[in-house]
GUVEXLUM-660340 format. One record per residue: residue in one letter; x, y, z of N, C-alpha, C in turn. Coordinates in steps of 0.1 Angstrom, whole numbers, plus 2048, in hexadecimal, padded with zeros to 3 digits. Layout:
<nodes>
AXYZXYZXYZ...
</nodes>
This chain:
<nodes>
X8E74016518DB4036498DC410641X8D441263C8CF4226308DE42062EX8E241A6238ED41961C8EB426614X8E242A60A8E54325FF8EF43D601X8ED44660F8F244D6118FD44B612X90143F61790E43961B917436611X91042E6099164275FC92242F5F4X91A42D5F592A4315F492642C5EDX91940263D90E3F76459173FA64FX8F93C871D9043CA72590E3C0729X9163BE71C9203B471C92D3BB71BX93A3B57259443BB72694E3B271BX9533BB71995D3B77089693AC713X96539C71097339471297C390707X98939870A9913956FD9923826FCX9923816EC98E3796E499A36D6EAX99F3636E39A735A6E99B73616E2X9BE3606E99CC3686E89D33646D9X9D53596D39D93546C79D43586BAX9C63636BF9BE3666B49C63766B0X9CE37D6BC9D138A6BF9DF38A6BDX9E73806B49F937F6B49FF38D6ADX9F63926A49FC39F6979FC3A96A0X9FF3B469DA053BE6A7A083CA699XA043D4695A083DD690A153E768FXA193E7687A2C3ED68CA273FB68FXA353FF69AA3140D6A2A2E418699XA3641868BA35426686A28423678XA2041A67AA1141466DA0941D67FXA08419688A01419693A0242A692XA0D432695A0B440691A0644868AXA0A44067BA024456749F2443674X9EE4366799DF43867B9DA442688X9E144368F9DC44C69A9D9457698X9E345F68F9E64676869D746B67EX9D64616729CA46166D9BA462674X9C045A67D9B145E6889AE46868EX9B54706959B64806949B1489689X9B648567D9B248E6739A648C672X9A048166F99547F66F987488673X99048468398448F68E98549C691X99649E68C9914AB68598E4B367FX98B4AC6749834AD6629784AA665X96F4A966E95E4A767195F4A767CX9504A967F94C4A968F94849F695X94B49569094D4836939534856A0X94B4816AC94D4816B995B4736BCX95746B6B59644616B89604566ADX96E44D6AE9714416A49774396ADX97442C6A59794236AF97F4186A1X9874116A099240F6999933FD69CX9963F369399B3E86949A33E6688X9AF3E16859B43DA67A9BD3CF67FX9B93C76719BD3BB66F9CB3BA668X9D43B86689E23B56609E63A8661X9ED3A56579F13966519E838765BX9D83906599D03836599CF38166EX9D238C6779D138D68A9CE397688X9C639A6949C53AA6969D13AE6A2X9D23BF6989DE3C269B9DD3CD6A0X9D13D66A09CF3E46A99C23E56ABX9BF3E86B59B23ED6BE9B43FB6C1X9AA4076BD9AC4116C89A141B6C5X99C4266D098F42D6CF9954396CDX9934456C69964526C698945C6CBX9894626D09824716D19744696E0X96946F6E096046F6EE9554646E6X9564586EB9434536E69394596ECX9404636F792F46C6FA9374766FBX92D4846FB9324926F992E49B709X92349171091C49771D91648E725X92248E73092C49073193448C729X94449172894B48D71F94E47F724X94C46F71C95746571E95D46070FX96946571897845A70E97044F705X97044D6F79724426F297C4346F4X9764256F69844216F89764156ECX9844096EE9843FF6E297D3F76E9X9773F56F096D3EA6F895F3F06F8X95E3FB6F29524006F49494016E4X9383F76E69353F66D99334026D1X9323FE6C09244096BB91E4056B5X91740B6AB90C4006A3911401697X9133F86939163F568090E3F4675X9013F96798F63F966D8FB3EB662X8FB3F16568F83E264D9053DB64EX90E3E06559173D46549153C765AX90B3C76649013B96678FF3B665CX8FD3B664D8F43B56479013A9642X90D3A764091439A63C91738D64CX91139565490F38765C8FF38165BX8F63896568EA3826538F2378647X8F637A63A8F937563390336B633X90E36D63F91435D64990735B64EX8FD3586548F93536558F134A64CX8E934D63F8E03456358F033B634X8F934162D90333762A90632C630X90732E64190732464A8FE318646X8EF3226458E43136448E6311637X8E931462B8EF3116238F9302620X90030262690C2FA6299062F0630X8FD2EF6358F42E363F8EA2E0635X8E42E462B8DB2DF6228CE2E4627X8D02E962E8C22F06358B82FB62BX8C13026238B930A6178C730F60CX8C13116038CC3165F68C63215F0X8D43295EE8D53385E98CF33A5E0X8CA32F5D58C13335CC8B032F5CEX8AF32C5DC8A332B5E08963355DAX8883335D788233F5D787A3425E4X87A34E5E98743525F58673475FAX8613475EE8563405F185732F5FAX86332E5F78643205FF86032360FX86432E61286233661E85833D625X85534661A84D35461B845353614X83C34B60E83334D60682635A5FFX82536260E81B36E60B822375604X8333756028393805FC8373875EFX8393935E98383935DE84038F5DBX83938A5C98433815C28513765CCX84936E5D18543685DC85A35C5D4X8503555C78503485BE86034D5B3X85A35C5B486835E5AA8723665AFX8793675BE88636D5C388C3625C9X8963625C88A135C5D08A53605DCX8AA35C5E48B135C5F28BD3685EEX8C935E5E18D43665DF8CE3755DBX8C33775D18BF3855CC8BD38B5D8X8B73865EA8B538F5F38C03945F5X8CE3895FA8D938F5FC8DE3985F4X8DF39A5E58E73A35DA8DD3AB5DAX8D13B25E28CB3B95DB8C73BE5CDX8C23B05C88BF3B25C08B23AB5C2X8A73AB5C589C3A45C88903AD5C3X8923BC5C68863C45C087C3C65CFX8803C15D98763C95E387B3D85E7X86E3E15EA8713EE5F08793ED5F8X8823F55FD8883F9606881400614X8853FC61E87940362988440862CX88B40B62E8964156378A042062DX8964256218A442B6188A843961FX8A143F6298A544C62E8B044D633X8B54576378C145863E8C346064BX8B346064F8B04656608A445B661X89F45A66D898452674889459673X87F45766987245866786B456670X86246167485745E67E850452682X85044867B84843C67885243367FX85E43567A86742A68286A42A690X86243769986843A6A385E4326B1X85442A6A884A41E6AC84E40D6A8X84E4066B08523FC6B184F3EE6A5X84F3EB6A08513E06948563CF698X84E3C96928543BD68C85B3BC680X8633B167F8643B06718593A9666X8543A366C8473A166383D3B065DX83F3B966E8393C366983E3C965CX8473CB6588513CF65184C3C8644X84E3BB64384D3B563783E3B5632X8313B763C8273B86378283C5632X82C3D363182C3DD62C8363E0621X8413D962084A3DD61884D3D160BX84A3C461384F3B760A83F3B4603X8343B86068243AE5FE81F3BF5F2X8273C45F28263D05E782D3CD5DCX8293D55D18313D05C283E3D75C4X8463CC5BF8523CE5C08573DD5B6X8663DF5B986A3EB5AF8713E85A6X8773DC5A28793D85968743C5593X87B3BF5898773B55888833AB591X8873A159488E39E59B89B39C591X8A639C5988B339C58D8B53A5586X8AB3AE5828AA3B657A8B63C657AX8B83C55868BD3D458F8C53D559BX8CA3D659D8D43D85AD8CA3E45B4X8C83E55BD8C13EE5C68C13ED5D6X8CB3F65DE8C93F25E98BF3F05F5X8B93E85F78B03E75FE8B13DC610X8AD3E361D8AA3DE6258A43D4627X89A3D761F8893CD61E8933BD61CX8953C06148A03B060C8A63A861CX8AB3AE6258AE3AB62F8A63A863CX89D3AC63D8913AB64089039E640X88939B62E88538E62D88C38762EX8993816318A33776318A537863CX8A437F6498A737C658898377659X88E37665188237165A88535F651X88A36164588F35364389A348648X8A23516518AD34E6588A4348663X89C34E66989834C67488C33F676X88A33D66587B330665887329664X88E32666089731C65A8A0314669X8A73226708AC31E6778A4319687X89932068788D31A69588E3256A0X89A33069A89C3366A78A134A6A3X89D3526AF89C3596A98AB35E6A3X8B036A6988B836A6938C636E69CX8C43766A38CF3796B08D536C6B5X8CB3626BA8D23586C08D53506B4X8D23496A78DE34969E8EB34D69CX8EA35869A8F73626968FE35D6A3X8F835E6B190235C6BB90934E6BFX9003476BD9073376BD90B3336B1X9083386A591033669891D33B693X91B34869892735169393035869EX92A3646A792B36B6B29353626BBX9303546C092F34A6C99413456C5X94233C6BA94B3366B495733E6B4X9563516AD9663566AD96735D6B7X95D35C6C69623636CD9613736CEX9513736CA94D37F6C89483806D0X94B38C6DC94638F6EE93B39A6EFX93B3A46E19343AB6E792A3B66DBX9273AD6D391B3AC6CA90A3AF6D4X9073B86CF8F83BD6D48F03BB6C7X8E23BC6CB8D13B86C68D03C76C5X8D23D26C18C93DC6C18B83DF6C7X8AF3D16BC8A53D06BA8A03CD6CAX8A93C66D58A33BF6E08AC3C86E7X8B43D36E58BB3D96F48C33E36EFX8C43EC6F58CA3FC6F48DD4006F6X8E54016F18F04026F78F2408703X8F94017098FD40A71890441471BX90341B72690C42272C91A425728X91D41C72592F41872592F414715X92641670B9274156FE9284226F8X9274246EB9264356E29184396E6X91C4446E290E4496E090E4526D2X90044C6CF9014546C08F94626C0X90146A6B28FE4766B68F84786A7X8EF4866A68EE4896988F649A69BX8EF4A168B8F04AA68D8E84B5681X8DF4BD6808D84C26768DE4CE66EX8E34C86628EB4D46588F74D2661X8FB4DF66190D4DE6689094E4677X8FF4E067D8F94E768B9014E0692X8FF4DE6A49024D66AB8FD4CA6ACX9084C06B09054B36B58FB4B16C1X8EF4AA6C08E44A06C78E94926C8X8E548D6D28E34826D58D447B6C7X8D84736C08D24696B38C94636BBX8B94666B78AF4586BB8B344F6B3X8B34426BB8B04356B78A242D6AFX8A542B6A889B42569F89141D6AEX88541A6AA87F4126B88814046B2X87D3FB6BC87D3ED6BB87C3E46B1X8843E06A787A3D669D8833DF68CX8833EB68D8883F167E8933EE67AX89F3E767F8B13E467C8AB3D467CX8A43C967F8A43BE67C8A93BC66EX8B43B26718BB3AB6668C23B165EX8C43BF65C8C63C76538D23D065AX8D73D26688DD3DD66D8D83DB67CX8D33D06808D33CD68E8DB3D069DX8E83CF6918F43CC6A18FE3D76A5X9023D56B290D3DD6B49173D46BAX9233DA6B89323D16BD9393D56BEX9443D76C59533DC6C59583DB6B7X9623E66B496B3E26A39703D56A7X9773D36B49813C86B39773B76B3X9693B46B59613AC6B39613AE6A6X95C3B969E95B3B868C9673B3689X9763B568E97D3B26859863A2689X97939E69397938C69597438A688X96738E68796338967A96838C66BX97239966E97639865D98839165EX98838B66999738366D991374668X98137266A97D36366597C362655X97B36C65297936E63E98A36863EX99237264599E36F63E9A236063FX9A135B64B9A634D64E99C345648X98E34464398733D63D983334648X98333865497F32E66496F32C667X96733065E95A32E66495132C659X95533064D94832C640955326639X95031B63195631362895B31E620X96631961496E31D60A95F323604X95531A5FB9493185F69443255F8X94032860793732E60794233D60CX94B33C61094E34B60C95434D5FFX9553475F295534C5E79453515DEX93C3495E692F34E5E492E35A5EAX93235F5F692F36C5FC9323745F5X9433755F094837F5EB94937F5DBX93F3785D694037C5C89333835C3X93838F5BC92B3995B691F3905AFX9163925B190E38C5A390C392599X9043925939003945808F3396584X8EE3A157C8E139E5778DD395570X8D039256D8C938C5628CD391553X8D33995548D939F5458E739C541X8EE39454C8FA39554F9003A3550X9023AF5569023B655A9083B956AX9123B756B91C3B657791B3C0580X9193C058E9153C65949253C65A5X9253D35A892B3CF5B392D3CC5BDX9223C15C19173B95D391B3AD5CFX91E3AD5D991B3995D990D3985E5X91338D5F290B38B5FE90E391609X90839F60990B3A26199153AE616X91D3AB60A9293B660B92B3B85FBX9343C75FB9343CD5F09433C75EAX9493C55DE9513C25DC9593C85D0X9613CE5D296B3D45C89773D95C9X9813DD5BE9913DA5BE9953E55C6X9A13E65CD9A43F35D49B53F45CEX9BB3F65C49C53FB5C09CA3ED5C0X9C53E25B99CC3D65B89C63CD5C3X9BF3CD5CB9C03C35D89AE3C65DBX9A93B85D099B3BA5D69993BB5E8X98C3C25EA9873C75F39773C65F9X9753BC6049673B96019603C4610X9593CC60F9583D86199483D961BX9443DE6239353E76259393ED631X92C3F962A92C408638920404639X91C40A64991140A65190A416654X8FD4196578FD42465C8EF423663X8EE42766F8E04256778E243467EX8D44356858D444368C8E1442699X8EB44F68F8F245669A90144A699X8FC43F69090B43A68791043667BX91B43867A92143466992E42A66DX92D42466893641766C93F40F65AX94940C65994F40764D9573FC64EX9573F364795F3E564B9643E663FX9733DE63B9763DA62B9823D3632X9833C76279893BB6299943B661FX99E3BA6219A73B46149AD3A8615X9A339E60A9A438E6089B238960DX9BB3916009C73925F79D2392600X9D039A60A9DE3A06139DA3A0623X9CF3966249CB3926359C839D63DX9C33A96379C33B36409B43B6640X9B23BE64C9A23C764A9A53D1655X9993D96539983E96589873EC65DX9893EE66997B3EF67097B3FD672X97240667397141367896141667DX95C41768595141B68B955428692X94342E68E94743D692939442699X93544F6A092C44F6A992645E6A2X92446069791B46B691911466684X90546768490046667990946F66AX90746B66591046E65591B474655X92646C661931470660935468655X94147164F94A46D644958464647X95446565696846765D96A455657X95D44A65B95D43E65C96443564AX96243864296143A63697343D634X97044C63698145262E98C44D638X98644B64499344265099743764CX98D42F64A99242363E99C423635X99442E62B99A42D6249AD431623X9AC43E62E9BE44262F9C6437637X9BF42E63F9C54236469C641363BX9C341662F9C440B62A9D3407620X9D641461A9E34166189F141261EX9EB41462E9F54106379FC3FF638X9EE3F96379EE3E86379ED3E162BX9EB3EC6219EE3DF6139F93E460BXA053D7608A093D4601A083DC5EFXA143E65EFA123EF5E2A123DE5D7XA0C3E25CCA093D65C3A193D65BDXA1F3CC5BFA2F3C85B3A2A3CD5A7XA363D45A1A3A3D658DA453CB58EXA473C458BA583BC58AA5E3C5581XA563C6573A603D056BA5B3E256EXA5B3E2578A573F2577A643FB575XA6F3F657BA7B40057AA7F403569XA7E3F3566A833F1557A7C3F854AXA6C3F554DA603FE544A6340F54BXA6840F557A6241D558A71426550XA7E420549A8442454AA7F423536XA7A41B531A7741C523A6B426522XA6542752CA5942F52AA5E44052DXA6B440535A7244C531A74450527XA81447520A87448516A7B44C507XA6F446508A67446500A5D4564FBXA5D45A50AA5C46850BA65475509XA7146F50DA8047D507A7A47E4FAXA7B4704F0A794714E3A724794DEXA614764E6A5747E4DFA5B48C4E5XA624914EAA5F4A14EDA6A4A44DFXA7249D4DDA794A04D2A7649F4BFXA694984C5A624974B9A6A4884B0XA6D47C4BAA714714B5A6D4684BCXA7245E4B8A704504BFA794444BDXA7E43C4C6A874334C3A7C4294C0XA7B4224B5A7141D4ADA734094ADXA804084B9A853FC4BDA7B3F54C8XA774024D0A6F4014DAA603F84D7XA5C4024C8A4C4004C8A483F14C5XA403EC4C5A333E54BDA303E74B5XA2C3DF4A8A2A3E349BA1A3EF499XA173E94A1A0B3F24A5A0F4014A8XA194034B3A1A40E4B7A254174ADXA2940F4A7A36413499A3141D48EXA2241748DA1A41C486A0F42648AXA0D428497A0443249DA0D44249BXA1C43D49EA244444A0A2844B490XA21450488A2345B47DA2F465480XA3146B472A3C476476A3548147CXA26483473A1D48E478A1B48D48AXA1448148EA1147B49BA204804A5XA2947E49FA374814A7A364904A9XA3A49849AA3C4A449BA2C4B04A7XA254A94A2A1A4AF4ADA184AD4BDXA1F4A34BDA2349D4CDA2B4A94D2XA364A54C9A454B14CDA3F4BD4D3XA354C84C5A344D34CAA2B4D54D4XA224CB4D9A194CB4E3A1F4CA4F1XA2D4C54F0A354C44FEA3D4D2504XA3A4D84F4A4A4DF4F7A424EB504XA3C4EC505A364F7512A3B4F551AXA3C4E851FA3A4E252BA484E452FXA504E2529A604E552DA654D8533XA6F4D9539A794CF53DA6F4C2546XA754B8547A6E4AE554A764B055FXA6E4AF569A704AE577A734A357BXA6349957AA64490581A58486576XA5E477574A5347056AA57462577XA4846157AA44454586A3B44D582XA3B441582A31439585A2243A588XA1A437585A0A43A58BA0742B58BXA014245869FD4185839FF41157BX9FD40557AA013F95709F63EC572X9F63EA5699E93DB56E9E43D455EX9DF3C755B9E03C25529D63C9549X9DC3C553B9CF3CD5329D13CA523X9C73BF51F9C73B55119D33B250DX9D93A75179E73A35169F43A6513X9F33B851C9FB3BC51D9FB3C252DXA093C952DA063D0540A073E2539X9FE3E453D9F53F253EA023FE549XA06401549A0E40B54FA0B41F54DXA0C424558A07436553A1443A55DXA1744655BA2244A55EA1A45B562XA2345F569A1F47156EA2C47356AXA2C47C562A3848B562A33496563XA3A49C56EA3C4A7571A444B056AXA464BC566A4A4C955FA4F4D256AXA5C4D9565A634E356AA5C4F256AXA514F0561A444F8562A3A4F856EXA3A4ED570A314EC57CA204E2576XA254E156CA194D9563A1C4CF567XA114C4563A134B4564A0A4AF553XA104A5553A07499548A0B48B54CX9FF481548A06471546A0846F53EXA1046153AA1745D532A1044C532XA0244A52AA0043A529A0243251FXA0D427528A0D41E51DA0A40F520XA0B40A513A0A3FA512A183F250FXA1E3E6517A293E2515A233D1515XA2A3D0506A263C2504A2F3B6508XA273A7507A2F39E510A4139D50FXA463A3502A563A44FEA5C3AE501XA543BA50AA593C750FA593D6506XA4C3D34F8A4F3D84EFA413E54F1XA3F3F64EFA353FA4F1A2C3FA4E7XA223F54E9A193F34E2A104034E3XA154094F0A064184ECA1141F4F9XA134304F2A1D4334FDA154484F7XA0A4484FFA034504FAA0445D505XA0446A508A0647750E9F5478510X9F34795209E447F51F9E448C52AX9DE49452A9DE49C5349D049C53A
</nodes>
């Protein structure tokens, strides 16, 4: 839950069935994440992390670093839950899908089929609750636990204070993160299905991949043998984090689970084993506003490119946790990280330095070949020429004697090259987009972008610093 900040969401753990657990992490990827998890905790006062990843579509490492309690000190280990704030928030959204798929209700439903007291319920959709785009207040935008919350709730209570007020935009109109939105779709989950939303999730989803040790927040407290969450005020010392009371995380950031249960569920995205083809291209595709105006949400989860290899992810955050999932479609992998401090950073940037490790650098087929014309192209201009065999009629003509001669003198500072590499490449109006780094025996750097057309010819081979 309380994404904004984020934005960046007594059961004993029985390992899952053995065929699900074949991947295995190589010893020296495994170092280096151990590696990374250290730094982590020692780059914040993040009391511990707890770690799952997924490789070539199995999970392939489990492991806890640092104390899930500080007093007495206990060891973190990988069987022990924590809470993942809104990252519940894409198993509410497996779930509408499910009843989806049964005919039971559709994503472009309007609330009102359901919820009728709602505001404006004749004109929102189901899908706009999921994309956040629906226009109800948000009841949870804080990023500490308000006096109010620390009294017990329904979710009705909730929706009579936050969902029968005028909305903050028109529907479609705006992306805005909001709890409320989740709210109302766990109480629609719940008419639809006859039961309450926990026991759904657990014979629908939980139940099926062998998920042992998912908790209710709203109906029970972590145990003994779970984290404990901490906060901490300004850069003061670590507290033990009140928990929100009974009733405030419904539907929206309810649960807690081991990484290695979340990364059953992000091992079912990959295999496509529990929601139709259908309905997980429904989950993970962004919507549009009403303006067409592209937005980067789909259902339940955020979705965008990570250096070539879409990535469909949400962070969590409830009192005393920050939690990050992200799931790469493309390359069968994903990365769990749950952590035990309110607005720790560690959950987030751990991800992120562990994700390099498991994906696949994107192929150039011609990168040797371009990178050696995109040299050649450069001696020239420091010399104030150009082999004019190279260009595009386009770039034949960009390329003036003046355009040359002023290149030349603008290099000559820089002095000799060191080193001219690669940066990226990727498609761009039917050609491949390439930028290059050179380095200088000065100690200076610039790039080098260009355009190489389908016959190997540069179409734009431009110096930027």
């Amino acid at each position: 839950m309380r994404i904004p900040l984020r934005t960046l969401f007594l059961v004993a753990l029985v390992l899952p069935v053995a065929s699900r657990l074949t991947g295995q992490l190589p010893p020296a990827t495994a170092e280096q994440v151990d590696a990374a998890a250290a730094q982590a905790l020692q780059d914040s006062p993040t009391p511990s992390v707890s770690i799952a990843i997924v490789q070539q579509g199995k999970i392939a490492y489990a492991k806890a670093y640092g104390n899930a309690r500080l007093d007495p000190p206990l060891p973190a280990r990988p069987e022990m839950r924590y809470a993942i704030g809104s990252i519940s928030k894409q198993f509410l959204a497996g779930a509408v899908l499910l009843l989806a798929e049964e005919g039971e209700l559709s994503l472009d439903d309007p609330v009102a089929r359901f919820l009728p007291a709602l505001t404006r319920a004749q004109d929102i959709t189901i899908r706009q609750l999921l994309s956040h785009t629906a226009g109800y207040q948000d009841y949870y935008p804080l990023d500490y636990v308000a006096p109010f919350m620390l009294k017990t709730v329904t979710p009705d209570g909730i929706l009579d204070r936050w969902a029968k007020i005028a909305l903050d935009f028109e529907p479609g109109t705006q992306w805005q993160y909001s709890n409320t939105n989740y709210a109302v779709a766990g109480r629609i989950v719940e008419k639809v299905s006859g039961v309450p939303l926990m026991t759904f999730l657990a014979q629908r989803i939980f139940g099926p991949l062998g998920m042992k040790s998912p908790l209710n927040l709203t109906d029970h407290s972590l145990a003994e043998t779970d984290a404990t969450g901490y906060l901490r005020f300004g850069m003061g010392r670590l507290h033990p984090a009140p928990p929100e009371a009974p009733g405030w995380l419904f539907a929206a950031g309810e649960l807690a689970m081991t990484a290695r249960d979340l990364a059953l569920w992000d091992q079912s995205l990959l295999e496509k084993s529990l929601l139709k083809p259908a309905s997980l291209r429904e989950m993970i595709s962004p919507v549009r506003l009403k303006n067409g105006a592209p937005t980067s949400y789909a259902l339940g989860v955020g979705v965008t490119n990570d250096e070539g290899h879409p990535k469909v992810s949400h962070g969590g955050a409830v009192s005393g946790f920050v939690s990050y999932n992200a799931v790469w479609l493309d390359e069968g992998a994903a990365v769990v990280v749950l952590t035990n401090m309110d607005a720790s950073p560690a959950a987030s940037s751990l991800a992120n330095k562990i994700a390099p490790l498991l994906l696949a650098p994107e192929r150039d087929p011609q990168a040797a070949a371009q990178l050696e014309v995109a040299r050649r192209a450069f001696n020239g201009l420091q010399q104030g020429a150009i082999d004019r065999s190279m260009l595009s009629p386009d770039a034949d003509a960009y390329f003036t004697s003046q355009a040359l001669a002023d290149i030349s003198i603008g290099l000559k500072p820089f002095g000799s090259v060191a080193s001219f590499e690669p940066l990226h490449f990727g498609p761009r109006g039917g050609m491949t987009a390439r930028t290059f780094q050179i380095r200088f025996s000065s100690g200076k750097s610039l790039n080098l972008s260009t355009f190489f057309t389908p016959d190997g010819k540069l179409a734009q081979c431009l110096v930027v610093q």
